[in-house]
C-alpha atoms as an extended CHARMM CRD file, in Angstrom:
* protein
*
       279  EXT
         1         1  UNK       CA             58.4950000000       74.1730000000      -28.6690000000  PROA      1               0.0000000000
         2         2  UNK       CA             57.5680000000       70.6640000000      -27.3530000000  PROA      2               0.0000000000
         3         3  UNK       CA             60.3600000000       67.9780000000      -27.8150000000  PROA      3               0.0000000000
         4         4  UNK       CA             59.2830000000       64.4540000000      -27.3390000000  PROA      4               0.0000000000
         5         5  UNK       CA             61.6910000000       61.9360000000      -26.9790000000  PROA      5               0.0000000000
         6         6  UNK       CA             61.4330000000       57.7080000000      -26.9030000000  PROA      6               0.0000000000
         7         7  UNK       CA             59.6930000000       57.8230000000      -30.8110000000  PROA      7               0.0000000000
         8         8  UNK       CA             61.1290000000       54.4270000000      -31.7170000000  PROA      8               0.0000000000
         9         9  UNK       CA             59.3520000000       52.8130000000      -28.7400000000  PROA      9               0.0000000000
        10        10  UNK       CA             55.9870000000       51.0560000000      -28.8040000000  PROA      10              0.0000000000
        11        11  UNK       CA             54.4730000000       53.6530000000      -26.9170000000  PROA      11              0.0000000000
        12        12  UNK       CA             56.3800000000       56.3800000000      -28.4120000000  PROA      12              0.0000000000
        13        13  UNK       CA             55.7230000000       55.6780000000      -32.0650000000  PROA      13              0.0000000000
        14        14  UNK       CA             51.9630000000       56.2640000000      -31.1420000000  PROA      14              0.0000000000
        15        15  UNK       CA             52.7220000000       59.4500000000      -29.3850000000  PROA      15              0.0000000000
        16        16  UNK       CA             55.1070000000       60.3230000000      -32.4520000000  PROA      16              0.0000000000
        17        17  UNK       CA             51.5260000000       60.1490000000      -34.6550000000  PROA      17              0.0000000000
        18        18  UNK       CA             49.4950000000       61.7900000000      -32.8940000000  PROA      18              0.0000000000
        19        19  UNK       CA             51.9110000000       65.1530000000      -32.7640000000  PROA      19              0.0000000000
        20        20  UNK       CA             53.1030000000       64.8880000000      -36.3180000000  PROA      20              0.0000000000
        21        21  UNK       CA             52.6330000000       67.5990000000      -38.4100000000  PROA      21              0.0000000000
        22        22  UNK       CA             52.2020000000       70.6040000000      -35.5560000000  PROA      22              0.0000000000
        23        23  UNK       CA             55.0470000000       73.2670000000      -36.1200000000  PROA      23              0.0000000000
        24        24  UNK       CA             55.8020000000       73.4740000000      -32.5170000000  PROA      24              0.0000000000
        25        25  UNK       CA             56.6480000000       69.7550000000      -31.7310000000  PROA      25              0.0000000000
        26        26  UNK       CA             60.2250000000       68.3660000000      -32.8230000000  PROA      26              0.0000000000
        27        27  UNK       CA             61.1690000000       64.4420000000      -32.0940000000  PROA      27              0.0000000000
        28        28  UNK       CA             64.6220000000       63.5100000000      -30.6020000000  PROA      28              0.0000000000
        29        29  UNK       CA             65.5410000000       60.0970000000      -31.2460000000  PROA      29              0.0000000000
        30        30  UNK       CA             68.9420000000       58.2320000000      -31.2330000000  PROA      30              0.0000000000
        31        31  UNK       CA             67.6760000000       57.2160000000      -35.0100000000  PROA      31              0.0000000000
        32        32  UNK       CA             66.1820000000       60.2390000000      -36.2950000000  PROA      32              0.0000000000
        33        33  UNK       CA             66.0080000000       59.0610000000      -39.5130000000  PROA      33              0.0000000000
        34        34  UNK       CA             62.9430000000       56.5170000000      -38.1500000000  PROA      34              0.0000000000
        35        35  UNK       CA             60.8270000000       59.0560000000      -36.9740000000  PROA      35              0.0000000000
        36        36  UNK       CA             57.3750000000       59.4170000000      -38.6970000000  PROA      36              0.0000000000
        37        37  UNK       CA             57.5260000000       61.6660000000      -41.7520000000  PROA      37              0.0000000000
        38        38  UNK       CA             56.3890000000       65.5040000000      -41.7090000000  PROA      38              0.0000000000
        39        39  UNK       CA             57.2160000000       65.7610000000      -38.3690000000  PROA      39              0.0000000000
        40        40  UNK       CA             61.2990000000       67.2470000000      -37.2670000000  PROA      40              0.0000000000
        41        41  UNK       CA             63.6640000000       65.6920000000      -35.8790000000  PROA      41              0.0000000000
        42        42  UNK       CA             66.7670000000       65.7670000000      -33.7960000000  PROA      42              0.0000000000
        43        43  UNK       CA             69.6970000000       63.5060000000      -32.7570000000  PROA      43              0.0000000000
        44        44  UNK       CA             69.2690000000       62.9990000000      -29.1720000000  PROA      44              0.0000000000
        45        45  UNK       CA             71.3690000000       59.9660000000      -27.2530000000  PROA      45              0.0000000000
        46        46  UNK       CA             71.0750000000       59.9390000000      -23.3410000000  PROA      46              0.0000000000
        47        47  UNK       CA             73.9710000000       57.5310000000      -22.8980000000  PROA      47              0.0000000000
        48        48  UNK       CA             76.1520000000       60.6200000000      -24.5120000000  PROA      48              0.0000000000
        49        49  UNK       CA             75.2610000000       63.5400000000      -21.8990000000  PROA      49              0.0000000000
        50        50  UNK       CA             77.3530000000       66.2480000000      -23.3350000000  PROA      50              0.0000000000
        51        51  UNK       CA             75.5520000000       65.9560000000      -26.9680000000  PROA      51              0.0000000000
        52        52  UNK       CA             72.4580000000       66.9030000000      -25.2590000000  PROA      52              0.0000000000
        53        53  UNK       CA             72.8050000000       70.8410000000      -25.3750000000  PROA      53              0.0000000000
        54        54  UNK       CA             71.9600000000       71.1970000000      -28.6630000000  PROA      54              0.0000000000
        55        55  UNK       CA             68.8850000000       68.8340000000      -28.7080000000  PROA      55              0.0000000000
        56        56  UNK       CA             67.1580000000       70.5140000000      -25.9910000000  PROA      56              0.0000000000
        57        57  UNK       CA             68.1250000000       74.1450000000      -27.0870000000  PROA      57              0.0000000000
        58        58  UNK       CA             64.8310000000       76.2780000000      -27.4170000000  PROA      58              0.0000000000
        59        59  UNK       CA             62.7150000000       73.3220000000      -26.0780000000  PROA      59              0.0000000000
        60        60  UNK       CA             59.8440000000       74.4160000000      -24.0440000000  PROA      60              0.0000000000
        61        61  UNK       CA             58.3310000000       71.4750000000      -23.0760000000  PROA      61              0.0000000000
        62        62  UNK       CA             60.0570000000       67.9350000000      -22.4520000000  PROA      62              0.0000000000
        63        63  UNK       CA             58.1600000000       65.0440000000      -23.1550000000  PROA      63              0.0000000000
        64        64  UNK       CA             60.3610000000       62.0860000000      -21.6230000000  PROA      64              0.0000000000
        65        65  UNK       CA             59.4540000000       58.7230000000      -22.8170000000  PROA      65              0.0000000000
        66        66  UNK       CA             60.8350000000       56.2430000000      -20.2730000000  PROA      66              0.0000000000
        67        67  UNK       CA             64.2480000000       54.7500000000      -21.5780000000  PROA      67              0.0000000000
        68        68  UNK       CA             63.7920000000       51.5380000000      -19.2710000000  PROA      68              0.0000000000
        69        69  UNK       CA             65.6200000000       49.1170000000      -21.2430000000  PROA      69              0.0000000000
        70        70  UNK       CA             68.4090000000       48.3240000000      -18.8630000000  PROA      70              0.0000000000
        71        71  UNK       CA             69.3990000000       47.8970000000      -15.1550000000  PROA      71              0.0000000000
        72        72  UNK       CA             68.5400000000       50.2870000000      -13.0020000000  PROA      72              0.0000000000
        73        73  UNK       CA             71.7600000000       52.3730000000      -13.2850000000  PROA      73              0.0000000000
        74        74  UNK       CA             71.8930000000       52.2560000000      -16.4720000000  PROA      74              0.0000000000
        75        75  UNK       CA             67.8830000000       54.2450000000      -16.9320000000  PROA      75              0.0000000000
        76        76  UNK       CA             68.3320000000       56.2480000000      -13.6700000000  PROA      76              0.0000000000
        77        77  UNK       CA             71.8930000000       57.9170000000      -15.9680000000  PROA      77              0.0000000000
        78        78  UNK       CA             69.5500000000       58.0960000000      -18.8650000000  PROA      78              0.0000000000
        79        79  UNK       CA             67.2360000000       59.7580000000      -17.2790000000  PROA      79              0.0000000000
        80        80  UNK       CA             69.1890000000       61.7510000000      -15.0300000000  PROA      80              0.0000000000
        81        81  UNK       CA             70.9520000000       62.9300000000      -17.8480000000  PROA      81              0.0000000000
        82        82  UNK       CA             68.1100000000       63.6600000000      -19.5990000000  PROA      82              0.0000000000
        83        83  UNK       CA             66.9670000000       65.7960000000      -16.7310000000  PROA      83              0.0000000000
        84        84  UNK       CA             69.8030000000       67.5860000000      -15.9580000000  PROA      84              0.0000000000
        85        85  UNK       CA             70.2140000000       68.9770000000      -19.9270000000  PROA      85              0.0000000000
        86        86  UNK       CA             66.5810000000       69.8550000000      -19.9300000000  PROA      86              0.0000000000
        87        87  UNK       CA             67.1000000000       71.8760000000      -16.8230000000  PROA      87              0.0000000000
        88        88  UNK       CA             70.4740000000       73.6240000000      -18.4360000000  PROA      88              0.0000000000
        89        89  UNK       CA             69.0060000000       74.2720000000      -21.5080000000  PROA      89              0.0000000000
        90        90  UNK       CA             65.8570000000       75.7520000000      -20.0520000000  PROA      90              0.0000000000
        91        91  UNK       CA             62.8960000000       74.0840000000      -20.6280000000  PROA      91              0.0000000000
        92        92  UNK       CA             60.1860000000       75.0520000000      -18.5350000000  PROA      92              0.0000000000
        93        93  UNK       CA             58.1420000000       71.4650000000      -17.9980000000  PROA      93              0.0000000000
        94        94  UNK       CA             59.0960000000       67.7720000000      -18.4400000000  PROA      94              0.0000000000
        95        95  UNK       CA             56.1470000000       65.6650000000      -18.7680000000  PROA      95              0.0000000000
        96        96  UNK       CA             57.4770000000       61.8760000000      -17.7480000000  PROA      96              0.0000000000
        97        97  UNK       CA             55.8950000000       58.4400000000      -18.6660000000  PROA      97              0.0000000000
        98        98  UNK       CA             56.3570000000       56.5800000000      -15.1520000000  PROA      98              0.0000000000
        99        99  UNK       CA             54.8200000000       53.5120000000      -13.7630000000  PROA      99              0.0000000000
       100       100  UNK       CA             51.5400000000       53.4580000000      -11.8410000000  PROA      100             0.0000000000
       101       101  UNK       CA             51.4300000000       53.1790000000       -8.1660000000  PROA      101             0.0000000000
       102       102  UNK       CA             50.1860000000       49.8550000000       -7.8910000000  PROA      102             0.0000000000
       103       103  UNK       CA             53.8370000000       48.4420000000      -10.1310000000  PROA      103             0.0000000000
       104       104  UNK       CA             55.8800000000       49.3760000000       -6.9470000000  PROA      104             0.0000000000
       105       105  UNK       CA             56.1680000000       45.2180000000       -6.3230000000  PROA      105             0.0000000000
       106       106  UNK       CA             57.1400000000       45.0860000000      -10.2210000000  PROA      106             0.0000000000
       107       107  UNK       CA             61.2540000000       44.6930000000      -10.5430000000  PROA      107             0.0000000000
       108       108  UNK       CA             61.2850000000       47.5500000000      -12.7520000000  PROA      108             0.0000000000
       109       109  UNK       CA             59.7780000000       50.3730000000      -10.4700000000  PROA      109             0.0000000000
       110       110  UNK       CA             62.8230000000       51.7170000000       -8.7330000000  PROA      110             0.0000000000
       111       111  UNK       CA             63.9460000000       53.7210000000      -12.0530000000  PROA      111             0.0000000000
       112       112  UNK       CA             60.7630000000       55.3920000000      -12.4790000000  PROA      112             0.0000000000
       113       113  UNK       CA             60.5970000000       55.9650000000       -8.5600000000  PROA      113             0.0000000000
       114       114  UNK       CA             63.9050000000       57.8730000000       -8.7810000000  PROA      114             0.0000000000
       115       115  UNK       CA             62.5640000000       59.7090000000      -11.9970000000  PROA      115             0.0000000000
       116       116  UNK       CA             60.0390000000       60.9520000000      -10.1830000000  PROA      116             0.0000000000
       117       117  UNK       CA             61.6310000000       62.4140000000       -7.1660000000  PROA      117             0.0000000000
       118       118  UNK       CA             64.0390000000       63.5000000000       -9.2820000000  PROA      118             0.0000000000
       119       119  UNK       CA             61.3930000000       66.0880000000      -11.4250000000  PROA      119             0.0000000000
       120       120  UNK       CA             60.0910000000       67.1650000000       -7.8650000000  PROA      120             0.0000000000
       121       121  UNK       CA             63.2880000000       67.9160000000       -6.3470000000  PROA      121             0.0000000000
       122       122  UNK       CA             64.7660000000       69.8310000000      -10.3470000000  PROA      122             0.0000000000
       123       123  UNK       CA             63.8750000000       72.9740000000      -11.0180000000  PROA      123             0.0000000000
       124       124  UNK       CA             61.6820000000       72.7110000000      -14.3270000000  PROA      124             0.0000000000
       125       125  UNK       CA             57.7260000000       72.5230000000      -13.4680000000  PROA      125             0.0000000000
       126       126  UNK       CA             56.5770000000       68.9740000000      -14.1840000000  PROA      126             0.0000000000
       127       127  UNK       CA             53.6030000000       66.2730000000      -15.1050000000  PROA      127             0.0000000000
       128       128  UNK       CA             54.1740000000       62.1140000000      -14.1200000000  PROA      128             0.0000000000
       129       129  UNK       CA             51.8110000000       60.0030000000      -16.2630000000  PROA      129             0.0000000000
       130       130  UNK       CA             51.9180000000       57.0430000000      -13.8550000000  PROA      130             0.0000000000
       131       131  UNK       CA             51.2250000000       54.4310000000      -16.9660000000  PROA      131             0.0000000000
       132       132  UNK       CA             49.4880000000       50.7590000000      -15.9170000000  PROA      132             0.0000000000
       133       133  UNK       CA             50.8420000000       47.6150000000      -17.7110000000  PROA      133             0.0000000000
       134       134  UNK       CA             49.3160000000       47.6560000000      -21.3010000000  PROA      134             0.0000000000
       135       135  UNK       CA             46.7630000000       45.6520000000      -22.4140000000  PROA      135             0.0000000000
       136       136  UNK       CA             49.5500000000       44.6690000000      -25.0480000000  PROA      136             0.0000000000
       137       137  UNK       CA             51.4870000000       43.5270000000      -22.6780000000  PROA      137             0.0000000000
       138       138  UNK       CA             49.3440000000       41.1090000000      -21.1840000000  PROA      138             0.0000000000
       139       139  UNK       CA             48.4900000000       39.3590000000      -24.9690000000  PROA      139             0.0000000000
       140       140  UNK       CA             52.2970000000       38.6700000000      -25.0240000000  PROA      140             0.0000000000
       141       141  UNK       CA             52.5040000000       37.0440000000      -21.4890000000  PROA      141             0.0000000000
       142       142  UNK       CA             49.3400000000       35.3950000000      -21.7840000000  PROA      142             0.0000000000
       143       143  UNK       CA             49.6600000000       33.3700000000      -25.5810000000  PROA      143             0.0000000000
       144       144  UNK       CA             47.1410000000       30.9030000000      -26.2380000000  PROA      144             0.0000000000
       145       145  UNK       CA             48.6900000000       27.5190000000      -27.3090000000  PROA      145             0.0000000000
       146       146  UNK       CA             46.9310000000       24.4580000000      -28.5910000000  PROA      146             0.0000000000
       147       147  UNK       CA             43.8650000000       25.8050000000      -26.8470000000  PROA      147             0.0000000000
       148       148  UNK       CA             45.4930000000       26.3070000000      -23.3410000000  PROA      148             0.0000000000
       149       149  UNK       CA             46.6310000000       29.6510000000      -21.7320000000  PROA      149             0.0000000000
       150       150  UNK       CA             49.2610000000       28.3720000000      -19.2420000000  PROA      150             0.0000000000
       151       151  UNK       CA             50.5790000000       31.5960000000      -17.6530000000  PROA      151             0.0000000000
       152       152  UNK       CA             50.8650000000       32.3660000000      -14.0990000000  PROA      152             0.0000000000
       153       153  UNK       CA             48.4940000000       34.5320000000      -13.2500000000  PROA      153             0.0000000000
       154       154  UNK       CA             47.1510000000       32.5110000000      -10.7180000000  PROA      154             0.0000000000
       155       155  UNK       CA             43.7400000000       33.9070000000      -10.1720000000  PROA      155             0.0000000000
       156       156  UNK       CA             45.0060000000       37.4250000000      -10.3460000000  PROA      156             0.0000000000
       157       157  UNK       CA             44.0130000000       40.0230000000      -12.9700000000  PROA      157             0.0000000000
       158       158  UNK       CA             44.9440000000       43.0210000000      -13.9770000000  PROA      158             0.0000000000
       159       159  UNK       CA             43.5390000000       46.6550000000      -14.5600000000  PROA      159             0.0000000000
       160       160  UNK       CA             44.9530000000       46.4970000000      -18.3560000000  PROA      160             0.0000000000
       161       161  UNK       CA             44.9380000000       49.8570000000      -20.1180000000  PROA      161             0.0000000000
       162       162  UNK       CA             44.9910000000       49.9070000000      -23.8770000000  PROA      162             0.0000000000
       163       163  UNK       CA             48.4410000000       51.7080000000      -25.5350000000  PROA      163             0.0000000000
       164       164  UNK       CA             46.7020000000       53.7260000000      -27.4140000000  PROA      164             0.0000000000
       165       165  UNK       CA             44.9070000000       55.3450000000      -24.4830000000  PROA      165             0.0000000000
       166       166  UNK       CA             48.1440000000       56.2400000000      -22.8240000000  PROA      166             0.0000000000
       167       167  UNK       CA             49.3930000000       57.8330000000      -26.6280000000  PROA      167             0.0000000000
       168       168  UNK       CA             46.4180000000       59.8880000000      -26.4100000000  PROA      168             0.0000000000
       169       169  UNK       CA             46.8650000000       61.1650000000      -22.4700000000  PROA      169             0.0000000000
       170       170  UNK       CA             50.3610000000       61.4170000000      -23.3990000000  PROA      170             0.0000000000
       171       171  UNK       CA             49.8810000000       63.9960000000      -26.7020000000  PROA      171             0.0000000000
       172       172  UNK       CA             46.9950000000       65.9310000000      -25.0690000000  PROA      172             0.0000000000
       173       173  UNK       CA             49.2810000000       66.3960000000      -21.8380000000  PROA      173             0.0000000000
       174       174  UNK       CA             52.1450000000       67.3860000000      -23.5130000000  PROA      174             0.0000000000
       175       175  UNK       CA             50.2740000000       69.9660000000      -25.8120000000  PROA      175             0.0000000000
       176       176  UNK       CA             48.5700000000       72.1490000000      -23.0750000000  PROA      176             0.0000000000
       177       177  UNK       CA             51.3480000000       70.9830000000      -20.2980000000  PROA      177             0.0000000000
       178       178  UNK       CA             50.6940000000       74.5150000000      -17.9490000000  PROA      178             0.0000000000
       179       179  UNK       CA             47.2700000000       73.1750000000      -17.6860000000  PROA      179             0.0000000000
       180       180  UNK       CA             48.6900000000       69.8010000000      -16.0280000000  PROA      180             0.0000000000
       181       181  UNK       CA             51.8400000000       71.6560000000      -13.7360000000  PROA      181             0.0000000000
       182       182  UNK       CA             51.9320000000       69.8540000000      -10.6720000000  PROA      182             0.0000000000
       183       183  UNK       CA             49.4470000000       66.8840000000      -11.4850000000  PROA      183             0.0000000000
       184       184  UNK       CA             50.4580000000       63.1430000000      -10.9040000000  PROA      184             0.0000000000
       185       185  UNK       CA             48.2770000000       60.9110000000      -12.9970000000  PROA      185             0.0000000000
       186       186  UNK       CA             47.3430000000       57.2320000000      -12.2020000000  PROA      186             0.0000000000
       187       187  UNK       CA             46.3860000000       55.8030000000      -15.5950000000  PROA      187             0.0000000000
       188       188  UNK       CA             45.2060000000       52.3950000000      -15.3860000000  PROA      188             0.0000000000
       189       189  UNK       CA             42.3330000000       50.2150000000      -16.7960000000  PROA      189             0.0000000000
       190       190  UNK       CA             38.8230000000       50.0790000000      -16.1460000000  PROA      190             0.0000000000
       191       191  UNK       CA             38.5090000000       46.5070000000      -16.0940000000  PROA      191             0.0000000000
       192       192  UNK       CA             40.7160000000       44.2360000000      -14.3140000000  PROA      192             0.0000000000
       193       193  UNK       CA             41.5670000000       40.8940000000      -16.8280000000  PROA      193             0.0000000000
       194       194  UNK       CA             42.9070000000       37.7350000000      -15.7270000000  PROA      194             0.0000000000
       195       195  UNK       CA             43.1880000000       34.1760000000      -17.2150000000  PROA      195             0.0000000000
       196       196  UNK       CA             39.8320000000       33.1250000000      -17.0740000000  PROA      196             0.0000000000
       197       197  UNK       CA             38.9090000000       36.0760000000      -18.8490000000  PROA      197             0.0000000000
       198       198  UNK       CA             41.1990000000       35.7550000000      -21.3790000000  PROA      198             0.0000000000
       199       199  UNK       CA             40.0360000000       32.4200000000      -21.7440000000  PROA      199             0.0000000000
       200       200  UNK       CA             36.8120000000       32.9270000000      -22.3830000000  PROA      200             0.0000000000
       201       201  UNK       CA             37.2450000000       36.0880000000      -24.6020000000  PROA      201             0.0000000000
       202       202  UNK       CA             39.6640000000       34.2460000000      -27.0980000000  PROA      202             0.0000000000
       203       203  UNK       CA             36.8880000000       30.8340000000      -26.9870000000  PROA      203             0.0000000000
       204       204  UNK       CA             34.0190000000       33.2260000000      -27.8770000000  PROA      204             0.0000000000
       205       205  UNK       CA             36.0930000000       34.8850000000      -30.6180000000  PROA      205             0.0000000000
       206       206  UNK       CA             37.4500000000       32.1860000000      -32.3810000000  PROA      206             0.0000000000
       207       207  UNK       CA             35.0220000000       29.7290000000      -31.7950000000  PROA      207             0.0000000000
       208       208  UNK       CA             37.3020000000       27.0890000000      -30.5330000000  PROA      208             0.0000000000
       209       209  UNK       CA             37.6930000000       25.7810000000      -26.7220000000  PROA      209             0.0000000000
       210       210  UNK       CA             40.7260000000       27.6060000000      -25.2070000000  PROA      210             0.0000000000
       211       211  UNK       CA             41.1730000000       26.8290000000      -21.5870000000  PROA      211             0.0000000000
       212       212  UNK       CA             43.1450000000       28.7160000000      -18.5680000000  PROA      212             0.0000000000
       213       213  UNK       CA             45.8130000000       26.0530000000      -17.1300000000  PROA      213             0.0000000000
       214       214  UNK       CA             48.4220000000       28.5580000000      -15.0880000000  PROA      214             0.0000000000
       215       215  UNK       CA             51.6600000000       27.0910000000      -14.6900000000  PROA      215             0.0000000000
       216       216  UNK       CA             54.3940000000       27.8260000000      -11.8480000000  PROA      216             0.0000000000
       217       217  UNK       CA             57.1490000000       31.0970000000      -11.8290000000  PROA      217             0.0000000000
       218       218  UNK       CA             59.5520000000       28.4760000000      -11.8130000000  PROA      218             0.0000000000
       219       219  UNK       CA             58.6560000000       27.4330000000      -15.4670000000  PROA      219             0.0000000000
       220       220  UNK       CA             57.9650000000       30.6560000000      -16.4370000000  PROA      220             0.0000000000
       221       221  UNK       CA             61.3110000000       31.3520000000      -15.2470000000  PROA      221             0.0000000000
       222       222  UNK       CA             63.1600000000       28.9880000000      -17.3220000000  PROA      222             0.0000000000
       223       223  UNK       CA             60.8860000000       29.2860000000      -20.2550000000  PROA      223             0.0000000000
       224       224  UNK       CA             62.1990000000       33.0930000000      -20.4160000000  PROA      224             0.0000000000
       225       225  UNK       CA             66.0660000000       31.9470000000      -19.6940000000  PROA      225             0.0000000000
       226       226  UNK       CA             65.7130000000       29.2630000000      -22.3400000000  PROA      226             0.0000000000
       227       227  UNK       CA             64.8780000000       32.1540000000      -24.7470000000  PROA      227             0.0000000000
       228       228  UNK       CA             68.3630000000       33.4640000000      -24.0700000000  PROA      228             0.0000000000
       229       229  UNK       CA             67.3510000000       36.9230000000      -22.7890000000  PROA      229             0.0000000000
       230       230  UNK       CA             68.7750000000       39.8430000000      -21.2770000000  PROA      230             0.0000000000
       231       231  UNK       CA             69.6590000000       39.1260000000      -17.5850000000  PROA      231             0.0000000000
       232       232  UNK       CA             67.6650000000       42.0810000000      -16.4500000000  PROA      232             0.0000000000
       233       233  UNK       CA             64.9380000000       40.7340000000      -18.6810000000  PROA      233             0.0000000000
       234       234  UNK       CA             63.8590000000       37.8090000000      -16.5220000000  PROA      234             0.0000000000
       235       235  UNK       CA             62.9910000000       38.9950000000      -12.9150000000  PROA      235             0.0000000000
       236       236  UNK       CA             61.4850000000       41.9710000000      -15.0290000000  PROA      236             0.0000000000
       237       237  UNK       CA             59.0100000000       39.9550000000      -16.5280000000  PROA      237             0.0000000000
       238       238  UNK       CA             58.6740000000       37.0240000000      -13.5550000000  PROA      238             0.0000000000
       239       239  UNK       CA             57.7280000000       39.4650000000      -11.2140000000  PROA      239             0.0000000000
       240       240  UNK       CA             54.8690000000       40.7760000000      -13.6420000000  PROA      240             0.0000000000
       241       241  UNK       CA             53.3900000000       37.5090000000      -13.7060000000  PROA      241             0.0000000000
       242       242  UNK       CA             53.7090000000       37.3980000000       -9.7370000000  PROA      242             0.0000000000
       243       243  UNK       CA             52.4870000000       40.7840000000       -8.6780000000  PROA      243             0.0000000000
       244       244  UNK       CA             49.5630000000       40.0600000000      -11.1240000000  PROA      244             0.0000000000
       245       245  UNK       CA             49.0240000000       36.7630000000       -9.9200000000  PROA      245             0.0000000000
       246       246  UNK       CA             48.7430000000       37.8580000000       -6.1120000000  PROA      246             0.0000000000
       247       247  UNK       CA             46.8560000000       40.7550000000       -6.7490000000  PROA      247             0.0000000000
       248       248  UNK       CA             48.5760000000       43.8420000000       -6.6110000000  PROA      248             0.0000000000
       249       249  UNK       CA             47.6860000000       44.8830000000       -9.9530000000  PROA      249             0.0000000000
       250       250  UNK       CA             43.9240000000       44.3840000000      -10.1590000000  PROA      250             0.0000000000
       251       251  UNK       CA             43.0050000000       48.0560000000       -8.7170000000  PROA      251             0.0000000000
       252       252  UNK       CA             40.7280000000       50.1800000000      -11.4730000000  PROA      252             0.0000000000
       253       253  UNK       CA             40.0570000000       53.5580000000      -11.6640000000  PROA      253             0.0000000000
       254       254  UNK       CA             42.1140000000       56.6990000000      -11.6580000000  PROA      254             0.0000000000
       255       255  UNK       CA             42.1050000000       59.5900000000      -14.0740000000  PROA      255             0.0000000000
       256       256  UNK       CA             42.1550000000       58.0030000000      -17.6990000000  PROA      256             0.0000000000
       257       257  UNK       CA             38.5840000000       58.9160000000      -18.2980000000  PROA      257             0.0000000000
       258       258  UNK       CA             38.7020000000       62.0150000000      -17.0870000000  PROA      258             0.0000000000
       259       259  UNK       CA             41.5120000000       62.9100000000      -19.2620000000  PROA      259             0.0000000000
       260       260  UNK       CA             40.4660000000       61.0670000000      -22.2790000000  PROA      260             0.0000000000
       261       261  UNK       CA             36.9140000000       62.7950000000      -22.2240000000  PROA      261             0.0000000000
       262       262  UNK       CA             35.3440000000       59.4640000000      -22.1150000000  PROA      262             0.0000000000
       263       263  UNK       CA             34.8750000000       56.0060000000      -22.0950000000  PROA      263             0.0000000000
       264       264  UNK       CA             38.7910000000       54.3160000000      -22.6070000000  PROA      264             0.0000000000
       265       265  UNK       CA             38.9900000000       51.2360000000      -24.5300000000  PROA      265             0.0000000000
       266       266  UNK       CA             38.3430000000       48.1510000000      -23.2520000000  PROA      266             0.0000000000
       267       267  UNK       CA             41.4700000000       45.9100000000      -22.5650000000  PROA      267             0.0000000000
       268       268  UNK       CA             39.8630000000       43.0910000000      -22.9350000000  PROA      268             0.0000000000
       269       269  UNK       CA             39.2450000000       43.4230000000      -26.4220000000  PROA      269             0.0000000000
       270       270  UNK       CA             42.6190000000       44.4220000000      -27.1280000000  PROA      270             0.0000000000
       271       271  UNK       CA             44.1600000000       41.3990000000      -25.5850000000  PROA      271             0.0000000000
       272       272  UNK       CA             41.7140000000       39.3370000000      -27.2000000000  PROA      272             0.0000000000
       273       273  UNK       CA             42.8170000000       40.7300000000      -30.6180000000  PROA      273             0.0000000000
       274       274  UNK       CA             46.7050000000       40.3770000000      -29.7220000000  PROA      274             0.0000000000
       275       275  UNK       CA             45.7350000000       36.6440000000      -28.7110000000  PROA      275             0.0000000000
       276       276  UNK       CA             44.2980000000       36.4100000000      -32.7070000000  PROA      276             0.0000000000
       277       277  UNK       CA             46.9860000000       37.8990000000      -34.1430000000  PROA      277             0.0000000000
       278       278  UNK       CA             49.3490000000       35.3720000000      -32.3920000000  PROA      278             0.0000000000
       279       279  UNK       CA             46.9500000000       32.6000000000      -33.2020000000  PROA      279             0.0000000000
């Protein structure tokens, strides 16, 4: 039996699709009751340790959505607790959605660093999905308004990947997860996007002059505190905009082709229809 947890996420609602309706793949979810029809489901909550036996009882396979909402104490007991009941209850392989190796200068790695050494060092066989920043992502940062783009990404760009790649790595891993024991995958984008880009993509598609003005991490800063965010929330997303901007993030490749059997989508577009939507 494969157990997938994280279904209410972004990420983890497309996952959630792409398994429903196989008889061997159950959901856990702190809101069951959300999870896509056809497709079982199970109260699991990571922030209550000792309800955990009875999820993961006659789970195979672990699929471990990142819970990274939080500080970093607060995801590395999620997912340390997570871990630990997997390993009681038996399951043989926990496939984990980490960060890719280029995010180590993002304010969020640490969790998914300790994640990681912490499925090397357990004693259930394991798969890290080392996920890039979404193309998403990068639509929400990057909003067009009146015709300017004004985030700073400096002259950086980024090696985007499109969510619903990493849904379909994520499914096809966790369905054939013997075949992937061992393996630590970098999943980024194939093209590497930045403002200008962005720019251009979003003049061509709606036919009106947007420009690429990028404004300071100061402003960004207090833009995002003005918004009344969680604390954690604002280094989070400043340094995303920084290690973009001075181009850490910009590295393509890796194995999402290989995995996906071809061609992945191109960010580019994505972002350029997440930039419509908002417009």
């Amino acid at each position: 039996m494969i157990l997938m947890t994280g279904a209410t996420g972004a990420l983890g609602r497309l996952v959630a699709t792409r398994l429903a309706g196989r008889d061997d793949v159950v959901i856990g979810s702190r809101a069951p009751e959300a999870v896509p029809a056809g497709t079982p489901a199970r109260p699991i909550d990571f922030e209550h340790p000792a309800s955990l036996a009875e999820g993961f009882a006659g789970v195979d396979t672990l699929l471990l959505i990142s819970a990274g909402y939080g500080e970093d104490d607060v995801v590395i007991a999620r997912h340390g607790a997570a871990i630990e009941a997997a390993e009681k209850a038996g399951v043989s392989h926990i496939v984990y959605t980490s960060l890719s190796a280029a995010g180590d200068h993002l304010a969020y790695a640490l969790a998914h660093r300790w994640t990681e050494r912490r499925l090397r060092e357990g004693v259930a066989s394991w798969t890290i999905l080392r996920n890039g920043l979404y193309a998403e992502l990068l639509a929400t940062l990057a909003p067009a308004v009146d015709g300017r783009i004004t985030a700073p990404l400096g002259s950086g760009r980024l090696a985007a990947v499109a969510r619903e790649d990493l849904a379909d790595v994520a499914a096809l891993v966790a369905t054939d997860a013997s075949a992937h024991a061992g393996r630590t995958y970098e999943l980024v984008g194939e093209e590497a996007v930045g403002g200008a880009e962005l720019a251009a993509a979003l003049t061509e598609a709606t036919g009106g002059a947007v420009s690429y003005e990028p404004g300071t991490l100061a402003g960004a800063r207090e833009a995002f505190t003005a918004l009344g965010l969680a604390s954690f929330q604002v280094p989070m997303l400043v340094s995303t905009y920084s290690s973009i901007a001075n181009g850490f993030m910009d590295a393509t490749g890796g194995d999402l082709r290989s995995l996906l059997g071809g061609a992945p989508r191109s960010a580019l577009e994505v972002i350029a229809a997440g930039l419509r939507e908002q417009g």
